[in-house]
N, CA, C and O atoms as a GROMACS GRO file, in nm:
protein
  464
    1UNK      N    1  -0.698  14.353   0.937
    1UNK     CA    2  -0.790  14.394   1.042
    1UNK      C    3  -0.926  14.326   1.024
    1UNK      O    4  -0.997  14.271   1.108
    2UNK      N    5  -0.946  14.344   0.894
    2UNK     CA    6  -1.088  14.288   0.859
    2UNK      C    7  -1.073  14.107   0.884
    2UNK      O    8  -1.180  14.057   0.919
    3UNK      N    9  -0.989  14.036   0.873
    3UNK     CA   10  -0.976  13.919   0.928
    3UNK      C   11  -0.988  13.851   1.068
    3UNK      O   12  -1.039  13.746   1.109
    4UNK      N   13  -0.906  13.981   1.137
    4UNK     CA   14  -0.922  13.965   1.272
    4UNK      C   15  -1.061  13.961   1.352
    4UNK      O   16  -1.104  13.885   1.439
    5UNK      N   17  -1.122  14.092   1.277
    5UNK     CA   18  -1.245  14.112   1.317
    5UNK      C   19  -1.351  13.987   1.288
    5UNK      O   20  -1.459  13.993   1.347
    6UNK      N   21  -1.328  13.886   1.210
    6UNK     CA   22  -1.410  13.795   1.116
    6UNK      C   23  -1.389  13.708   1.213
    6UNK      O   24  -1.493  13.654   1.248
    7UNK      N   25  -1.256  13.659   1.295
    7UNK     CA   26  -1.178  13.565   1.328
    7UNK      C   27  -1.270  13.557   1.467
    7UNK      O   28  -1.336  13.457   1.495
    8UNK      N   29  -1.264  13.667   1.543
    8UNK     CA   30  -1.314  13.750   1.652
    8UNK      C   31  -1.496  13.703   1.676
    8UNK      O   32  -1.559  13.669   1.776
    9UNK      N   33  -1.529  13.717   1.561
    9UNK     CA   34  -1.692  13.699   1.589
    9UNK      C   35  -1.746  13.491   1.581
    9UNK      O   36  -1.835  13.422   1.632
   10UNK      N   37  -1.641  13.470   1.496
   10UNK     CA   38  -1.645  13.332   1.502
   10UNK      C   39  -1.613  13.223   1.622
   10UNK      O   40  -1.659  13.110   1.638
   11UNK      N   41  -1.503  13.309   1.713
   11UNK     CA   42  -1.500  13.256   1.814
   11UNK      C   43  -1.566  13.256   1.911
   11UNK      O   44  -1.563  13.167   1.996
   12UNK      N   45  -1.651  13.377   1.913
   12UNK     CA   46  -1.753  13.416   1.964
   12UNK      C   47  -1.862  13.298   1.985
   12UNK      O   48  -1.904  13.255   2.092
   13UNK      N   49  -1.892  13.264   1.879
   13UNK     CA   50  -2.037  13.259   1.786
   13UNK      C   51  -1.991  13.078   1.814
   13UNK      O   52  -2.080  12.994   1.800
   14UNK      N   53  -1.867  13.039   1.848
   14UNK     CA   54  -1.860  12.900   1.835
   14UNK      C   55  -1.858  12.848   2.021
   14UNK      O   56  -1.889  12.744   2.078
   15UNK      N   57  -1.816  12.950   2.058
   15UNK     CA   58  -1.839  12.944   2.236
   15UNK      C   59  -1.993  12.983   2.269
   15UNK      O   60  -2.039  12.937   2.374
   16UNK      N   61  -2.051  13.041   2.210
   16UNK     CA   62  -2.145  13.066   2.247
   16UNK      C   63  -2.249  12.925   2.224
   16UNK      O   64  -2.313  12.872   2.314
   17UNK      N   65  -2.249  12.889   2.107
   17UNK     CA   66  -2.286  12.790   2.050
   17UNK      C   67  -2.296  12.643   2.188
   17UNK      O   68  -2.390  12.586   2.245
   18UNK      N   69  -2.153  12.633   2.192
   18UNK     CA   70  -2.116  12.517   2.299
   18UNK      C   71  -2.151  12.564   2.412
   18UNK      O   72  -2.103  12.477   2.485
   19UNK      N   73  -2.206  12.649   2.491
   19UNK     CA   74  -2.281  12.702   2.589
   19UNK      C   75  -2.390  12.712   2.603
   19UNK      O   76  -2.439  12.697   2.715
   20UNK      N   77  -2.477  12.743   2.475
   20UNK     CA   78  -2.606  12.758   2.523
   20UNK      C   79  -2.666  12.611   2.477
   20UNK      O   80  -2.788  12.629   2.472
   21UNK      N   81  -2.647  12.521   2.454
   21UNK     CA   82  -2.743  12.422   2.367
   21UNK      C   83  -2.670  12.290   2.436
   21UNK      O   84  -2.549  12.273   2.423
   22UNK      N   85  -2.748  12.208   2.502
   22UNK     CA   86  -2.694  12.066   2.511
   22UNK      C   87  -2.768  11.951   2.453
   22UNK      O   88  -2.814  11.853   2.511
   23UNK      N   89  -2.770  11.993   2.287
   23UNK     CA   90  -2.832  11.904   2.206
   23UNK      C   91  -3.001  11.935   2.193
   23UNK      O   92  -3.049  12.039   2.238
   24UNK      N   93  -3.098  11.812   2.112
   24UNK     CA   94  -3.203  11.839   2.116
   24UNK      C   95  -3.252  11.759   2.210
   24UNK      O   96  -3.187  11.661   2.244
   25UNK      N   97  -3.385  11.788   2.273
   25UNK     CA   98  -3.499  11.685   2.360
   25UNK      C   99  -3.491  11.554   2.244
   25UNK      O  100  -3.499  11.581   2.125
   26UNK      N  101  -3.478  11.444   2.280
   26UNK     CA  102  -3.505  11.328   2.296
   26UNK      C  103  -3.669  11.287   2.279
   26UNK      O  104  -3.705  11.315   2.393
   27UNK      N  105  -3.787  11.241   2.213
   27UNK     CA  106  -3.907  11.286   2.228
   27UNK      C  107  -3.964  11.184   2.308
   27UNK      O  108  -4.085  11.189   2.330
   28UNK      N  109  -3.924  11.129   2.337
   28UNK     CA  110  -3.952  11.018   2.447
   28UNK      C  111  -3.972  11.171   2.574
   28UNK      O  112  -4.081  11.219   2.606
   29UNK      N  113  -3.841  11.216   2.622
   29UNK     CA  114  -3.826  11.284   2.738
   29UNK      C  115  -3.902  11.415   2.674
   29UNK      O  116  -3.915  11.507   2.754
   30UNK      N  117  -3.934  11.429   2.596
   30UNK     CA  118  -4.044  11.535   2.599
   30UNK      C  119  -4.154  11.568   2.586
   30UNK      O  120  -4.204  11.681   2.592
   31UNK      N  121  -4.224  11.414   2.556
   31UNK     CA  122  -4.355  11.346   2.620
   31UNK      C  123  -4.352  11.400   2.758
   31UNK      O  124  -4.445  11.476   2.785
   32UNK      N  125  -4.256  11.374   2.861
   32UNK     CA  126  -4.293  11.404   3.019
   32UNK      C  127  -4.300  11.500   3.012
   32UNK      O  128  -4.292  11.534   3.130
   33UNK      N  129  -4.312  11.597   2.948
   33UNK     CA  130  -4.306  11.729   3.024
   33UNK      C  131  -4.455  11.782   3.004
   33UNK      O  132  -4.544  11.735   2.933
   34UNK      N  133  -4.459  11.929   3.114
   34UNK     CA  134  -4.669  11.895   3.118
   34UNK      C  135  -4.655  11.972   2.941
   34UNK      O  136  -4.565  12.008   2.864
   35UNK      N  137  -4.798  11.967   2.944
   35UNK     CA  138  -4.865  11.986   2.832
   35UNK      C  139  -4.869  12.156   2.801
   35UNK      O  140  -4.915  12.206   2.698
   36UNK      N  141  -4.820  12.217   2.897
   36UNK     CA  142  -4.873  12.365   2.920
   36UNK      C  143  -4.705  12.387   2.871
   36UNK      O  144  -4.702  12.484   2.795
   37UNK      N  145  -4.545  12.318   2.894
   37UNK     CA  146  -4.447  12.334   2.784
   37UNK      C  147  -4.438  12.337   2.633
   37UNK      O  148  -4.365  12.393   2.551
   38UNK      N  149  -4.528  12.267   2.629
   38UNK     CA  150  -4.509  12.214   2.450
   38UNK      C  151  -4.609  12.310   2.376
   38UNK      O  152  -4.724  12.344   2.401
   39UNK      N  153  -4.500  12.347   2.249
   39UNK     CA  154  -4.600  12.452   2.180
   39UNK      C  155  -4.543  12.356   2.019
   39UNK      O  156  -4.434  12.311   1.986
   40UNK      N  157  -4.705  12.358   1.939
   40UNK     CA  158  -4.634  12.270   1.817
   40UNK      C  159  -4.634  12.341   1.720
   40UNK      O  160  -4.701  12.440   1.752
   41UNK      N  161  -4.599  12.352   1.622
   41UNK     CA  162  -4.591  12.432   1.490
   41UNK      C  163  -4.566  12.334   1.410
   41UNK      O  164  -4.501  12.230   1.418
   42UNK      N  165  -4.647  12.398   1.308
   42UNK     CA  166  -4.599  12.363   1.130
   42UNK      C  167  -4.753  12.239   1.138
   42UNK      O  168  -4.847  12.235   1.218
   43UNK      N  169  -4.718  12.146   1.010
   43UNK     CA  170  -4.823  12.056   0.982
   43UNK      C  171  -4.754  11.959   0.986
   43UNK      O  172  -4.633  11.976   0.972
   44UNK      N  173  -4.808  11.819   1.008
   44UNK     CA  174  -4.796  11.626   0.895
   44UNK      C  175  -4.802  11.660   0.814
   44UNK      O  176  -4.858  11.768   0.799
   45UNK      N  177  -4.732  11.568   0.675
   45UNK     CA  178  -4.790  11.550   0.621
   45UNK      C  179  -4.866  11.392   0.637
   45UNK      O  180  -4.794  11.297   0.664
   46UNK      N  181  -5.030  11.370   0.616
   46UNK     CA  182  -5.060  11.267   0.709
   46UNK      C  183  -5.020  11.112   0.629
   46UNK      O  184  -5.035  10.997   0.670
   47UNK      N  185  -4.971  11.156   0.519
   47UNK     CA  186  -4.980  11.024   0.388
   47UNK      C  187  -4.840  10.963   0.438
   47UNK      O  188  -4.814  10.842   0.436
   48UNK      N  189  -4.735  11.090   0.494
   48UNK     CA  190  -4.569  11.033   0.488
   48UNK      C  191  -4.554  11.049   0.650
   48UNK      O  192  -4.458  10.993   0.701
   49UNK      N  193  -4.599  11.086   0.692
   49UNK     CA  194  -4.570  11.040   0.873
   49UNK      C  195  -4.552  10.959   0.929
   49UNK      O  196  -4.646  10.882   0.948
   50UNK      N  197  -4.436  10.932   0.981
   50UNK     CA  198  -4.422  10.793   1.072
   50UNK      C  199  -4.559  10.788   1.183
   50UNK      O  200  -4.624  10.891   1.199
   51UNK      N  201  -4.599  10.659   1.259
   51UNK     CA  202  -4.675  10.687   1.380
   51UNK      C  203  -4.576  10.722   1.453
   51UNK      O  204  -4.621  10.802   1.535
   52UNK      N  205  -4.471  10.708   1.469
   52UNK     CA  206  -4.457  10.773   1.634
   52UNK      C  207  -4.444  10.931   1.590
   52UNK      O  208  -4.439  11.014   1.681
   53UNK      N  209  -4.439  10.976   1.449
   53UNK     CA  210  -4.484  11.178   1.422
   53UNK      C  211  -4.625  11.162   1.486
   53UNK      O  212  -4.656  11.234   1.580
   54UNK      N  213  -4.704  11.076   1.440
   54UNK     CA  214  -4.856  11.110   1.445
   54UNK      C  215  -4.888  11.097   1.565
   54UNK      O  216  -4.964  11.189   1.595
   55UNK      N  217  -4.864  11.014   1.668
   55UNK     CA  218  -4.832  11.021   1.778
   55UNK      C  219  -4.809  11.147   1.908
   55UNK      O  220  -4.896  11.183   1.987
   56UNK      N  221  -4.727  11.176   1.903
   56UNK     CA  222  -4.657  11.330   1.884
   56UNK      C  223  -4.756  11.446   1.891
   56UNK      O  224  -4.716  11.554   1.934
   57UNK      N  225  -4.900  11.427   1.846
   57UNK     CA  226  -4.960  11.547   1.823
   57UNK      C  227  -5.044  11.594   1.932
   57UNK      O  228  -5.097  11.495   1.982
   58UNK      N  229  -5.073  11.683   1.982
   58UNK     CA  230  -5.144  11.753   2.066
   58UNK      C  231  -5.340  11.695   2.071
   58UNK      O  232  -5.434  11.758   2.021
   59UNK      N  233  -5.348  11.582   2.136
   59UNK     CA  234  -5.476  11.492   2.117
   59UNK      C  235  -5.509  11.386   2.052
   59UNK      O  236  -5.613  11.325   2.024
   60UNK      N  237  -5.386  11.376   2.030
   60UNK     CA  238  -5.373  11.202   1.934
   60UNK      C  239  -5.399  11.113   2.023
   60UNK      O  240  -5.346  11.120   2.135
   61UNK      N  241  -5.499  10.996   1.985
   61UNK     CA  242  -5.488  10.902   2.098
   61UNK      C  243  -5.519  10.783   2.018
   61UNK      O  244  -5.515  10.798   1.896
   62UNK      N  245  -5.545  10.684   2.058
   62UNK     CA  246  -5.490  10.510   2.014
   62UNK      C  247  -5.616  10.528   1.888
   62UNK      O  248  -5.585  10.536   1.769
   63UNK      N  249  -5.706  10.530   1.917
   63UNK     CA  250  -5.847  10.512   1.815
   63UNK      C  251  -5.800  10.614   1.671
   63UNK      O  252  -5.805  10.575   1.554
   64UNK      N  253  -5.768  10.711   1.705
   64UNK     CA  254  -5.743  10.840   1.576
   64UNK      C  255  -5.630  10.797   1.532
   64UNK      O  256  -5.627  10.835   1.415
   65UNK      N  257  -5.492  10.716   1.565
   65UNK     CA  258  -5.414  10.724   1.519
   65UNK      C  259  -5.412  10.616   1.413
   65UNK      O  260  -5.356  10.618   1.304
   66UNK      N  261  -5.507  10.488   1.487
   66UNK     CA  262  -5.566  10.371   1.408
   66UNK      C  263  -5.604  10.362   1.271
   66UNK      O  264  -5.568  10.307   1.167
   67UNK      N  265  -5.718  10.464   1.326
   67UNK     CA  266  -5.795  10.534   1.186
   67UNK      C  267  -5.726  10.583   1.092
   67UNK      O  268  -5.766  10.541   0.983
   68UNK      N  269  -5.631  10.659   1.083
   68UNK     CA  270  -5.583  10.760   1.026
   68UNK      C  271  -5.467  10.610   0.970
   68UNK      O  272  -5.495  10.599   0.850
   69UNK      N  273  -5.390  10.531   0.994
   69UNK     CA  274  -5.344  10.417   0.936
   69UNK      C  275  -5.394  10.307   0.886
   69UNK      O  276  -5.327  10.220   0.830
   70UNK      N  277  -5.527  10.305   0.904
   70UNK     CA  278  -5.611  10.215   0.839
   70UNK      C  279  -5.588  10.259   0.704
   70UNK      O  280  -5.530  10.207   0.609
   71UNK      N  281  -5.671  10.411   0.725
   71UNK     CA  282  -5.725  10.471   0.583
   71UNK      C  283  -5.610  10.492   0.523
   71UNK      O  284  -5.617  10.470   0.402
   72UNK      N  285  -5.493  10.531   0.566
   72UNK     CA  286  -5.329  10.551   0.465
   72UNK      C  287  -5.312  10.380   0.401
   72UNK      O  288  -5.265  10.369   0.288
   73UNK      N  289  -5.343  10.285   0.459
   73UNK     CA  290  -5.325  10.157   0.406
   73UNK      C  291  -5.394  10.110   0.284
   73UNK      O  292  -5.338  10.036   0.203
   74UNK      N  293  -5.558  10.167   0.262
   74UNK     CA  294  -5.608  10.174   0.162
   74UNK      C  295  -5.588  10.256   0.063
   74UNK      O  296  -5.664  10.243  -0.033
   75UNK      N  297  -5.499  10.348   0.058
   75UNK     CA  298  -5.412  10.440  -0.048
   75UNK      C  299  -5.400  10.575   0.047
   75UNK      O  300  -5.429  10.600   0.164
   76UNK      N  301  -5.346  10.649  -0.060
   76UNK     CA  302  -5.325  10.796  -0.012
   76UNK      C  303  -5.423  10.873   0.007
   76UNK      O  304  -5.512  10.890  -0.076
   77UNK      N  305  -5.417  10.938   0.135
   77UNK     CA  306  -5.544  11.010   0.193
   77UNK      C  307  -5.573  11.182   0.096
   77UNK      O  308  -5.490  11.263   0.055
   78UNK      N  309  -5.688  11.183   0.090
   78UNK     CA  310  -5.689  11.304  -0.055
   78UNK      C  311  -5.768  11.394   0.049
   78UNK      O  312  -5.800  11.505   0.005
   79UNK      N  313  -5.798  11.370   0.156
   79UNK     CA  314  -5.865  11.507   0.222
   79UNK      C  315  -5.874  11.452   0.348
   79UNK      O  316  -5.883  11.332   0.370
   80UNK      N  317  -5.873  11.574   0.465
   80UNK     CA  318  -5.888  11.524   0.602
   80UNK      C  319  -6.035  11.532   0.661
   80UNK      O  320  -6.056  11.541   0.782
   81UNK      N  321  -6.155  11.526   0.546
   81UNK     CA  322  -6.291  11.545   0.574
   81UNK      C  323  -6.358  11.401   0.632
   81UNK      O  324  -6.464  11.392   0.694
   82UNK      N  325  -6.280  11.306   0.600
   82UNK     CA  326  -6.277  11.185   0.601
   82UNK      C  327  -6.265  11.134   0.763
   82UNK      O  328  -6.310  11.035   0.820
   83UNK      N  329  -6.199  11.229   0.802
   83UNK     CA  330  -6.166  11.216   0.974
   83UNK      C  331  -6.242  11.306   1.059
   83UNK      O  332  -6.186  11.377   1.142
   84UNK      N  333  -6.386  11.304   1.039
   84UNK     CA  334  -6.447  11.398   1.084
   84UNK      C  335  -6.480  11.402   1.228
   84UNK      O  336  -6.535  11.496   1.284
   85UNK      N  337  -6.433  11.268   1.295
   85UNK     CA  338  -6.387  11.249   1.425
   85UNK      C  339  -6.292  11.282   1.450
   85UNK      O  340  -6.296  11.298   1.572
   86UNK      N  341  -6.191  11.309   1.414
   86UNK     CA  342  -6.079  11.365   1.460
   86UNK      C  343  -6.050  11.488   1.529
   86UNK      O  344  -6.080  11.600   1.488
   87UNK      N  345  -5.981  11.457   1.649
   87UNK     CA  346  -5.974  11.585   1.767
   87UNK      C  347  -5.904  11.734   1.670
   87UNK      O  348  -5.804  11.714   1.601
   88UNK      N  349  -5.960  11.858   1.675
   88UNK     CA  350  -5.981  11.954   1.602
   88UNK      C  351  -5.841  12.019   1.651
   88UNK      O  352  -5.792  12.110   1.585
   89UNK      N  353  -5.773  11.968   1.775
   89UNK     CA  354  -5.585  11.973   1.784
   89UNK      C  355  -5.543  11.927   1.674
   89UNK      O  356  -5.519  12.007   1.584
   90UNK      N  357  -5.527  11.802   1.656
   90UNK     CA  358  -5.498  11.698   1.569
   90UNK      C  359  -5.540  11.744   1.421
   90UNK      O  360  -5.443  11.747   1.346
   91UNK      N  361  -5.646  11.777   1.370
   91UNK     CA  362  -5.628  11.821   1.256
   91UNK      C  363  -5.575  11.934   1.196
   91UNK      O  364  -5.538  11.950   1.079
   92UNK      N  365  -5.576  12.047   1.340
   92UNK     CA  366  -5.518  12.148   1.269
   92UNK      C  367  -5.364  12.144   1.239
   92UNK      O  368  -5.315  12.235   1.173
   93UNK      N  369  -5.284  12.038   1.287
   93UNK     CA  370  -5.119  12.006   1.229
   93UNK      C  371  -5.105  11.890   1.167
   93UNK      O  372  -5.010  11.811   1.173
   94UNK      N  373  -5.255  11.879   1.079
   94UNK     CA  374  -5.240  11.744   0.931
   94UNK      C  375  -5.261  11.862   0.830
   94UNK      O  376  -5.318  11.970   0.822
   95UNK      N  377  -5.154  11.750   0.731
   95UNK     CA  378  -5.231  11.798   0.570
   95UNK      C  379  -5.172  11.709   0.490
   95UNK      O  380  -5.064  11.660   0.520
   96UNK      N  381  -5.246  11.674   0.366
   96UNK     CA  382  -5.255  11.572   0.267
   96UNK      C  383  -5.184  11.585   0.162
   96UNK      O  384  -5.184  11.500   0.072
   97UNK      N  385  -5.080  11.748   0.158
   97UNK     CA  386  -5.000  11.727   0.057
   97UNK      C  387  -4.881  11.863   0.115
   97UNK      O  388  -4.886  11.962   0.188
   98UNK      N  389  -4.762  11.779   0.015
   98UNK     CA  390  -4.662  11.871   0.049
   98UNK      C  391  -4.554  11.803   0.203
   98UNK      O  392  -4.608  11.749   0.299
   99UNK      N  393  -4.459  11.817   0.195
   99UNK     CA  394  -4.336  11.820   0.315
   99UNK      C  395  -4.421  11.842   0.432
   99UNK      O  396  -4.525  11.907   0.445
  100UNK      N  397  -4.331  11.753   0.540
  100UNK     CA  398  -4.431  11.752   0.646
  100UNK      C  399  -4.352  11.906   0.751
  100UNK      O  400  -4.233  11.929   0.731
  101UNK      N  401  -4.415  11.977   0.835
  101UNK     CA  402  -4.313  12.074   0.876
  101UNK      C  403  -4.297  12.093   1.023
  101UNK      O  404  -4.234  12.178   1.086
  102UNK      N  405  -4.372  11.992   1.062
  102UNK     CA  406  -4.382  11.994   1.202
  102UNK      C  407  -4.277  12.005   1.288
  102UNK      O  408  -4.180  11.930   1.289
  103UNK      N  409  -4.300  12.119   1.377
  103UNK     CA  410  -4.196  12.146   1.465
  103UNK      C  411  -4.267  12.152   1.684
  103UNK      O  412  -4.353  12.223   1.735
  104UNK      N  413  -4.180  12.048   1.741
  104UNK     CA  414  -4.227  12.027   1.885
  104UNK      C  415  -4.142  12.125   1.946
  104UNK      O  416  -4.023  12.094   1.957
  105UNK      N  417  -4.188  12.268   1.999
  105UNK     CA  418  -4.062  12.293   2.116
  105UNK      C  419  -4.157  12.354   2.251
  105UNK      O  420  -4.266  12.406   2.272
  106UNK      N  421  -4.023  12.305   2.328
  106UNK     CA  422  -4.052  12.382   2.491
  106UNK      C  423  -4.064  12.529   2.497
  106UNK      O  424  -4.003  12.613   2.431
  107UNK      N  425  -4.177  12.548   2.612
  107UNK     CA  426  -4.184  12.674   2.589
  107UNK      C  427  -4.049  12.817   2.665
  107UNK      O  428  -4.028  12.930   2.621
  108UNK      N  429  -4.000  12.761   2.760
  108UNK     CA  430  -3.916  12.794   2.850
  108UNK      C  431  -3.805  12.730   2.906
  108UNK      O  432  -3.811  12.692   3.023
  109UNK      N  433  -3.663  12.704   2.810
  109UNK     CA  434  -3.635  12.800   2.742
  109UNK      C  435  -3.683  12.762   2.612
  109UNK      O  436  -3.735  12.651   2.601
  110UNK      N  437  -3.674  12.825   2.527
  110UNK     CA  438  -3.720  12.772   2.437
  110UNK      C  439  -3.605  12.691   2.349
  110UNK      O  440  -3.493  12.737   2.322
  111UNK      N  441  -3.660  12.544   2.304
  111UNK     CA  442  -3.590  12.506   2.255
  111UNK      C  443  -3.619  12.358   2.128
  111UNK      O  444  -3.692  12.264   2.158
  112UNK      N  445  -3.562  12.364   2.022
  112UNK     CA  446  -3.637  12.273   1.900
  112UNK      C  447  -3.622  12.135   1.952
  112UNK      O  448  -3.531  12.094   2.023
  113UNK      N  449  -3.700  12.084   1.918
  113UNK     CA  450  -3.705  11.911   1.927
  113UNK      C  451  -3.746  11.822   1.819
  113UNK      O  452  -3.864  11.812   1.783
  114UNK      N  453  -3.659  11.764   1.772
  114UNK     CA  454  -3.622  11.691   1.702
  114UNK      C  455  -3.703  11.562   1.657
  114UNK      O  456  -3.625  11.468   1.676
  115UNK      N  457  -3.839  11.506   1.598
  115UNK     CA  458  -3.868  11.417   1.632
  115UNK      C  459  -3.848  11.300   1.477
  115UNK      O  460  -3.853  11.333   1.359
  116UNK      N  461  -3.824  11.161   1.538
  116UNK     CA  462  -3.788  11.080   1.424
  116UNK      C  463  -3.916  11.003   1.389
  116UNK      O  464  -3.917  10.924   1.295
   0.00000   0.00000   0.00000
């Protein structure tokens, strides 16, 4: 019985699965969407970020992202005081140490996006 019941929730849980989700956003296609969808969480880390992560951020634009790869080129960045131009979006999802954790999702439905 107890198998059945196990058997029962898995099939469940694997239809459900293939129903609700048709993969992640693409971040190209989730650039288009307005700005009032996208909610970001977590941090960069700004030393190991690709540009197109840094990119990605809520006020990033060509001059800050420059900057911010200049100064990673002259070694590892030890504080974000250094970017004291930097849009106050933008700094609040950097940090200079530790796994980067940044997470992009839509607000409705809600859903994770994936970025490389």
């Amino acid at each position: 019985m107890k198998t059945l019941i196990i058997g029962i929730i898995a099939l469940f849980a694997v239809t459900a699965q293939a129903k609700g989700s048709s993969g992640p956003i693409s971040a190209p296609a989730f650039r288009d969407k307005s700005p009032s969808d996208v909610r970001v969480l977590g941090e960069l880390n700004v030393n190991t970020a690709s540009p197109d992560q840094l990119r990605h951020l809520p006020g990033m634009d060509d001059t800050s992202l420059k900057a911010i790869l200049s100064a990673r080129a002259e070694g590892p960045v030890r504080s974000l005081e250094m970017f004291a131009s930097l849009n106050p979006s933008v700094r609040a999802h950097l940090k200079v140490e530790g796994n980067s954790d940044l997470r992009l999702i839509r607000a409705l439905p809600l859903e994770r996006v994936n970025v490389k």
